[in-house]
N, C-alpha and C positions, 0 to 999 in steps of 0.2 A: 504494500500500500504506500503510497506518496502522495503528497499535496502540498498546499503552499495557503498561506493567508495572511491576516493579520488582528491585531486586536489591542487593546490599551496597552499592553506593553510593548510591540511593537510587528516586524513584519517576521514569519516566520516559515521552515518548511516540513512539512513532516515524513519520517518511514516507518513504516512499520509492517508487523504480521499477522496476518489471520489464522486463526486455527478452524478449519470446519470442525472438527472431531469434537474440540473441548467450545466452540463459540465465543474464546477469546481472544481479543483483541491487544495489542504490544507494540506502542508507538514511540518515539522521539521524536519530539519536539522542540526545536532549535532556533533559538531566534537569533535576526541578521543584528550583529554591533552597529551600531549609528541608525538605527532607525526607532520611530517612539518616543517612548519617554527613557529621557537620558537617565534617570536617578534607577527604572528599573531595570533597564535590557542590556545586560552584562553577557552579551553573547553567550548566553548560557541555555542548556537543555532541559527540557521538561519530560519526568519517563513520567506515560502515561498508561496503565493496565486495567482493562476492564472485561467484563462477562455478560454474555447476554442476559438478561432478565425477562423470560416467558411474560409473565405477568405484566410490565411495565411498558412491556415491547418499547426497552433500549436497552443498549451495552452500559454497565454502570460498575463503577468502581472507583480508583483511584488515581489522583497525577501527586507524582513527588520530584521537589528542586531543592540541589544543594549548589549552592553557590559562598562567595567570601561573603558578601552580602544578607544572605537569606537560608536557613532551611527550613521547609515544612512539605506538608503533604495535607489536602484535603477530598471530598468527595470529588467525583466527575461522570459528567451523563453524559452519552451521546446518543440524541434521537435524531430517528429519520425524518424528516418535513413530510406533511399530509402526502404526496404527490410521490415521495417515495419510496413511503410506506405501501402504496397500495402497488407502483409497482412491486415490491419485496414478497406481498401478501402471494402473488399471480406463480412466485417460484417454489417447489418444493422446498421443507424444511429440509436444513445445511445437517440434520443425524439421520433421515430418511433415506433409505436404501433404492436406490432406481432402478 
């Protein structure tokens, strides 16, 4: 998985792995130095780790940063937008046998 975006701390890009088997998701998170806010974006990485949740239908878990700066970790969701959830809904479930 790869992407790119940005957000109050500043512009960043991300990789990571899917797991079909286990429904987990394993990304880094890196933000570009000089972009943002100066006081937070220390070119520094964000590991983000989360699992699917049936129930909530989203991946939900945790992002943790350690920088000179900052350490902590707190929750993290990622839901699909109305539009592609329902495409998602259209695919076999990712532990269903085909």
């Amino acid at each position: 998985m790869t992407g790119s975006g940005s957000d109050d701390v500043g512009s960043f890009s991300i990789e990571g792995f899917y797991s079909i088997e286990t429904r987990r998701i394993a990304l880094t998170k890196t933000y570009q130095l000089g972009t943002g806010n100066p006081l937070q974006n220390l070119g520094h990485q964000v590991l983000i780790q989360v699992e699917w949740n049936e129930l909530s239908r989203a991946f939900e878990g945790k992002w943790y940063v350690r920088t000179s700066k900052f350490r902590g970790s707190d929750k993290f969701t990622l839901k699909f937008s109305n539009q592609q959830q329902q495409q998602y809904e259209t695919l076999p479930p990712p532990y269903e046998k085909v």
